[in-house]
C-alpha positions as CSV (number, residue, x, y, z in Angstrom):
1,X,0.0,0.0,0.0
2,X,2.8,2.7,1.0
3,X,4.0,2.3,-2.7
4,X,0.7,3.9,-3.9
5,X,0.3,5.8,-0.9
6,X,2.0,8.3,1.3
7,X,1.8,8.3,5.3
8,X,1.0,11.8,6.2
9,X,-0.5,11.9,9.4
10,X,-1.3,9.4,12.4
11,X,-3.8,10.9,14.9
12,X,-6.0,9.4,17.7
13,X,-9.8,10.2,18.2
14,X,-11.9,8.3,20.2
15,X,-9.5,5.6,21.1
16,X,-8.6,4.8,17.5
17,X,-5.6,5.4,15.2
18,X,-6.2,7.1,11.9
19,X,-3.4,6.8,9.5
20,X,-3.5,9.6,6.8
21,X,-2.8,8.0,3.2
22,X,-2.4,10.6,0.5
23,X,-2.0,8.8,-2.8
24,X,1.4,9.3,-4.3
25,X,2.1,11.8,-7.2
26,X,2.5,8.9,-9.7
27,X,-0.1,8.9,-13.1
28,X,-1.4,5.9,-13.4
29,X,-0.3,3.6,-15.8
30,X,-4.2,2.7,-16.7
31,X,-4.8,6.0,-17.9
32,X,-5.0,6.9,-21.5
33,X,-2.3,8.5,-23.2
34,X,-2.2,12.4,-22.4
35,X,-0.4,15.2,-20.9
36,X,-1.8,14.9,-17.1
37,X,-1.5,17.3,-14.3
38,X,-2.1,16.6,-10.3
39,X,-5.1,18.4,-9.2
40,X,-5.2,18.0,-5.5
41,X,-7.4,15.3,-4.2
42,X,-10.6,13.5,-3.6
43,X,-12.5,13.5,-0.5
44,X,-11.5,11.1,2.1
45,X,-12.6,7.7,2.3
46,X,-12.6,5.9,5.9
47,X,-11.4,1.8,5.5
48,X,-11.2,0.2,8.5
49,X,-8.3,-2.6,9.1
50,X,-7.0,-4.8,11.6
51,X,-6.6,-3.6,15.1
52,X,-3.2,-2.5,16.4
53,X,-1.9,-2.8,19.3
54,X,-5.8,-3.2,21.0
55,X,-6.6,0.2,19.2
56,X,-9.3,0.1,16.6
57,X,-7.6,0.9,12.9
58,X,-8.5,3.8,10.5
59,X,-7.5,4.3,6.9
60,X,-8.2,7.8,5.9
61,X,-7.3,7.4,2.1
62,X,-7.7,10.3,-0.7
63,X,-7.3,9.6,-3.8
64,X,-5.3,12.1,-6.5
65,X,-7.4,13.9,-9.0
66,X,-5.7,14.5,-12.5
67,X,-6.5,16.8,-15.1
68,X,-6.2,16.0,-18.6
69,X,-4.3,19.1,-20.4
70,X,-5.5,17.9,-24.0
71,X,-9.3,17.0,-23.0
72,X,-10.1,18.9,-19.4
73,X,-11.0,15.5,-17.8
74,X,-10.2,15.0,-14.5
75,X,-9.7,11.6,-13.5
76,X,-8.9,9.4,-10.8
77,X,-7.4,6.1,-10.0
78,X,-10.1,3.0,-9.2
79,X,-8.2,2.0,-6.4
80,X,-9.9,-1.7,-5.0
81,X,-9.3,-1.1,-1.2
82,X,-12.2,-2.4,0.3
83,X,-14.2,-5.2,0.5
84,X,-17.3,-4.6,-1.3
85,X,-20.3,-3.9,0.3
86,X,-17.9,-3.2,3.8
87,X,-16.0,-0.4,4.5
88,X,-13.1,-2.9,5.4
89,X,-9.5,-3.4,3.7
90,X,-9.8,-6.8,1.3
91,X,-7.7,-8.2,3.6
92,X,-9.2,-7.4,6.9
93,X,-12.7,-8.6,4.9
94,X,-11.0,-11.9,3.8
95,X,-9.9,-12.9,7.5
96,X,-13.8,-12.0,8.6
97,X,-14.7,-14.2,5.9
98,X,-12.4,-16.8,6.8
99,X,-13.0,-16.6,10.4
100,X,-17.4,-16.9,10.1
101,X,-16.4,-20.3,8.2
């Protein structure tokens, strides 16, 4: 994950840890050809993971937007980080999963 995202704040509220994941000024390679520019970033999106430590575990992750010079489309990156249908990281999903079985 901390090659597509950068750490850039861990606070506590209310007993948890939030890790602040920024994603990294990289264009994606899934992108169509094009002359792209970083225009800040998406609203935050909370994932929850496994615990730390006893302390409940926060992803706050934004995702980059990125203009398209040529066209004026802003895109961003279809990152898969949760389980669908939970706001839970794929892993942290797959040992619920795993664990109701």
């Amino acid at each position: 994950m901390l090659d597509y995202f950068e750490l850039v704040a861990i606070k506590e509220q209310a007993g948890k840890l939030v890790f602040h994941l920024d994603e990294r000024n990289n264009i994606p390679q899934d992108f169509p050809k094009g002359d792209y520019e970083s225009k800040g970033f998406t609203q935050g999106k909370n994932i929850l993971d496994f615990p730390l430590r006893g302390k409940g575990v926060i992803l706050y992750v934004r995702l980059r937007k990125w203009l398209n010079k040529q066209t004026g489309e802003v895109l961003t990156s279809s990152w898969d980080l949760n389980t669908k249908g939970t706001k839970y990281t794929n892993e942290f999903g797959a040992f619920f999963k795993e664990l109701l079985r």
